[in-house]
N, C-alpha and C positions, 0 to 999 in steps of 0.2 A: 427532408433533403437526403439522397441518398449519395453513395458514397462517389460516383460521379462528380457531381455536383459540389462537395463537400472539396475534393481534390482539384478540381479547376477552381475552385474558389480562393484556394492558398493561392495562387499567383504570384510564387516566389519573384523578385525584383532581379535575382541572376539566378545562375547555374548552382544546383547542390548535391551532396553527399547526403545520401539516406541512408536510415537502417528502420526495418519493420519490426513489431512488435507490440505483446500488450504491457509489459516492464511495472509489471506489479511489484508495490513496494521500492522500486529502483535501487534496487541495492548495490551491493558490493561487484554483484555479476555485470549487474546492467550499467553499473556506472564504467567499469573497463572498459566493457563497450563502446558507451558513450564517449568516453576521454579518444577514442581511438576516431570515430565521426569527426570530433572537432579537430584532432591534428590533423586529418589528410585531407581535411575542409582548409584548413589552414584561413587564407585572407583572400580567396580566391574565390574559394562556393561558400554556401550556406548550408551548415551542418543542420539537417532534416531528421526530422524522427517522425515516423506513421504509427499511429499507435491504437488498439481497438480501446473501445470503451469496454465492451466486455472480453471475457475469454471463449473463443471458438466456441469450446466446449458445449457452453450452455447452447449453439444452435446446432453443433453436428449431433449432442445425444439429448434430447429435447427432454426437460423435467431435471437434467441436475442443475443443482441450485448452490454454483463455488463461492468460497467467500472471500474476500480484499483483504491484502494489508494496508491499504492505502483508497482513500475515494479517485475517482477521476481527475477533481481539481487537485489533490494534493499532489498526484504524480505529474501531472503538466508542471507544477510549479518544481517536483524536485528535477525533473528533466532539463529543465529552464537553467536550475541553476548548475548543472555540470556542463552549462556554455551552449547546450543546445540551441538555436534561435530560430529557429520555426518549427512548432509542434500543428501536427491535426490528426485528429482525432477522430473515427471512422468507427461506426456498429459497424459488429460482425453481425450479416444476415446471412440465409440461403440465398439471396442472389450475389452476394459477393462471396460467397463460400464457393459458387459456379465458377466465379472467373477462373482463366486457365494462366499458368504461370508466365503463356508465351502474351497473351491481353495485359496482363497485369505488368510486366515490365512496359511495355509499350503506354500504359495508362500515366503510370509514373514519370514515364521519360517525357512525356506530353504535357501533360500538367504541372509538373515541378522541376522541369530542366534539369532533369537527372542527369551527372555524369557519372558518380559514383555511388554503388550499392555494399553496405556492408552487411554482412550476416552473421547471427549470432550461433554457438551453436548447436550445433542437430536442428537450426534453423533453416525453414524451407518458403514457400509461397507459392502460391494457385492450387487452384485444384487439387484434389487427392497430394499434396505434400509435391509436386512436382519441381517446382523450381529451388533446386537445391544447387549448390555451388557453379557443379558443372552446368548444369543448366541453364543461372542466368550467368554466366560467363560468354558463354555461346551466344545467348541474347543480347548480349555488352555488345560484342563483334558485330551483328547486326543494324542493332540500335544506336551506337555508338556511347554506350558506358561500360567504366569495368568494373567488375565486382570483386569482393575479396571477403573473407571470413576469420575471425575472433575464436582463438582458441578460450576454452573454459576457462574461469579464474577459479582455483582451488585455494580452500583454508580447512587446515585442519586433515590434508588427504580427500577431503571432497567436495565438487563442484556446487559453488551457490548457487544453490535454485530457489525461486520461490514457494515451490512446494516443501524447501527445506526448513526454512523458517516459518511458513504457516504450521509446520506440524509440531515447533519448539515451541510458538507462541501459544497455540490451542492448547500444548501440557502443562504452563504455564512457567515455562524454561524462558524467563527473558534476558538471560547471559549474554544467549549468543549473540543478542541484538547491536551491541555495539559493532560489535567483530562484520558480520554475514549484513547487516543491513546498512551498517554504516551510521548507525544513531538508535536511541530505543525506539520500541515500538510506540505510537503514538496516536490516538483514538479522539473524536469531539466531536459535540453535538448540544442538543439546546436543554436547558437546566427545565424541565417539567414539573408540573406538580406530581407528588408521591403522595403515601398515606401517612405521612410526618411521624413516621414509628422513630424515627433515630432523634425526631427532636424530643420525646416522652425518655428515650434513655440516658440523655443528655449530650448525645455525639448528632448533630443534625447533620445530615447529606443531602446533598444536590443528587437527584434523579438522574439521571445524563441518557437521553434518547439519542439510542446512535442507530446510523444507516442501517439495515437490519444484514446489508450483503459486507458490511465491516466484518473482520474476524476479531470476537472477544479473545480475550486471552481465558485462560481456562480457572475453571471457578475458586475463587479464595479470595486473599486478603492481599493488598497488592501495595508495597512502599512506591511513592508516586508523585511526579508534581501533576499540580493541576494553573494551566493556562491561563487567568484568569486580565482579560483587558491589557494581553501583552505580557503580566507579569507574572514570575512562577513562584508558586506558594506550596510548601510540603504539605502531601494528602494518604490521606491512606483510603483505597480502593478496593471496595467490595465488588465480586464479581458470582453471581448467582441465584439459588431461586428463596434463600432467608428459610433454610429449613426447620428451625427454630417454632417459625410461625405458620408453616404447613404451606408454604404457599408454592406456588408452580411458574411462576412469572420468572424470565430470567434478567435480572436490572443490574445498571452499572450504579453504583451507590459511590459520589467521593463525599467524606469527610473531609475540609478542606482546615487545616489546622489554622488557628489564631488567627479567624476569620471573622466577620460578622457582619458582612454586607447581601444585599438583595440578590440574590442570582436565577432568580425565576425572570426566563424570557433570555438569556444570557448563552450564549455559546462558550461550550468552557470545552477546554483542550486537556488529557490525561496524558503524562507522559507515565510508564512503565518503568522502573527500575529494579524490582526484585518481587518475589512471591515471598512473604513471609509466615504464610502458614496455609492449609489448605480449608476448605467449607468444612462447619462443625455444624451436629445440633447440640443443642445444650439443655441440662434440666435446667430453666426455669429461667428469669430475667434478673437474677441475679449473678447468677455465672456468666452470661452471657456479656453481663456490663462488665464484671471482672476482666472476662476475655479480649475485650475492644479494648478498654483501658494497657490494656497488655500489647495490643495490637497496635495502639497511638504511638506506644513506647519503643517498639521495635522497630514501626517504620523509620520515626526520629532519627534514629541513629544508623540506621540504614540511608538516609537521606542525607542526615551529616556529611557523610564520606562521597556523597556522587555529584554535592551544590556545585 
């Protein structure tokens, strides 16, 4: 279904207030944004958000390969809950990367009874970056909507971006996560079979296959809940290739503390709370148990203080 299609399909029931984007992660930036759609939506329109599944990027330079804070459905759903009430969702292709800024307001206003466009910003639309402020403004006048633009929300002296937070998460800085995302960072996927080394050392982990275009946080030993059937259980989360045992595979390993149920076949959710040490190798399998025993201990009480 192409993005035509995809947009007459929403069939808004009245008139809405949109804003475009791909609101990776939905943080602290996008959620201002957002709070601003649903006031001058007020009771009147239906605050709209258009959203790509991916980012441009990967179709204007063909072969980069960005990675998510967030999957698709997570971000619909955090969208939803800052009051948003109709999300769609739209690839970016080369034929929609063609439309030209002056198609694309008129596409909008047809399909979803635009009267109001909000922009975020250094945000633009159509063609080569074209429809930026003044430009769908001029098109409002024509078409009959108006548009209006969201200054940056700054923390700390600087604008949250998601490029800002994926580059604290990749170092494995998850501080800033409460502050810039609005909650920690947060990862899940389905409990795989592993080669059961962590049940031999006496610490068993759950394998966790996550989306490969998920951004890991960066490799070490991570204080952490793990999600488990709704409920959150202290874990500590290994993140890397176990150089220990020479190996090259990069896994998410949770130890899930005072556990002992089946979790093969099980989708389990990582929340992030602190890095507590970075990837070691160690001589031998007895340091190394020392080390994890060490690393139970530290998450513990690092977890104490964030329940």
């Amino acid at each position: 279904m192409n993005f035509r299609q995809r947009l007459a399909n929403a069939a808004p029931s009245r008139e809405t207030v949109v804003t475009v984007g791909v609101f990776d992660g939905v943080h602290q930036g996008h959620r201002h944004l957002l709070r601003q759609v649903v006031e001058l939506a007020r009771s009147r329109y239906i605050p709209t958000v258009v959203t790509f599944s991916n980012r441009p990027i990967t179709v204007l330079r063909p072969g980069t390969e960005p990675s998510y804070l967030t999957s698709l459905d997570q971000r619909v759903d955090l969208i939803k809950q800052q009051g948003i009430e109709l999300v769609v969702c739209l690839d970016f292709t080369l034929e929609l990367a063609a439309v030209t800024a002056t198609d694309f307001a008129k596409l909008l206003g047809d399909s979803l009874k635009m009267k109001g466009l909000i922009l975020g910003p250094d945000s633009a639309l159509g063609k080569d970056r074209q429809g930026d402020l003044a430009f769908m403004q001029q098109q409002g006048e024509r078409l009959g909507f108006w548009a209006s633009s969201v200054e940056s929300l700054e923390i700390e002296g600087k604008p949250v971006k998601s490029r800002r937070i994926r580059e604290a998460v990749a170092s494995g800085n998850m501080a800033v996560c409460p502050d810039l995302l609005g909650r920690n960072h947060h990862l899940s996927g389905v409990v795989v079979l592993g080669d059961q080394r962590g049940r031999t050392l006496g610490f068993p982990t759950a394998n966790i296959e996550v989306d490969p275009q998920i951004l890991l946080p960066g490799d070490g030993i991570y204080a952490s809940w793990a999600i488990i059937d709704g409920k959150r259980h202290q874990a500590a989360t290994s993140i890397g290739i176990r150089p220990t045992f020479e190996l090259s595979q990069r896994l998410v390993e949770v130890y899930v503390m005072d556990f002992s149920g089946d979790l093969y076949g099980k989708t389990v959710g990582v929340e992030f709370i602190k890095k507590v040490r970075d990837q070691e190798k160690f001589d031998g399998l007895d340091a190394l148990i020392k080390q994890i025993n060490q690393d139970v201990d530290d998450c513990r009480q690092v977890l104490a203080g964030s329940a």
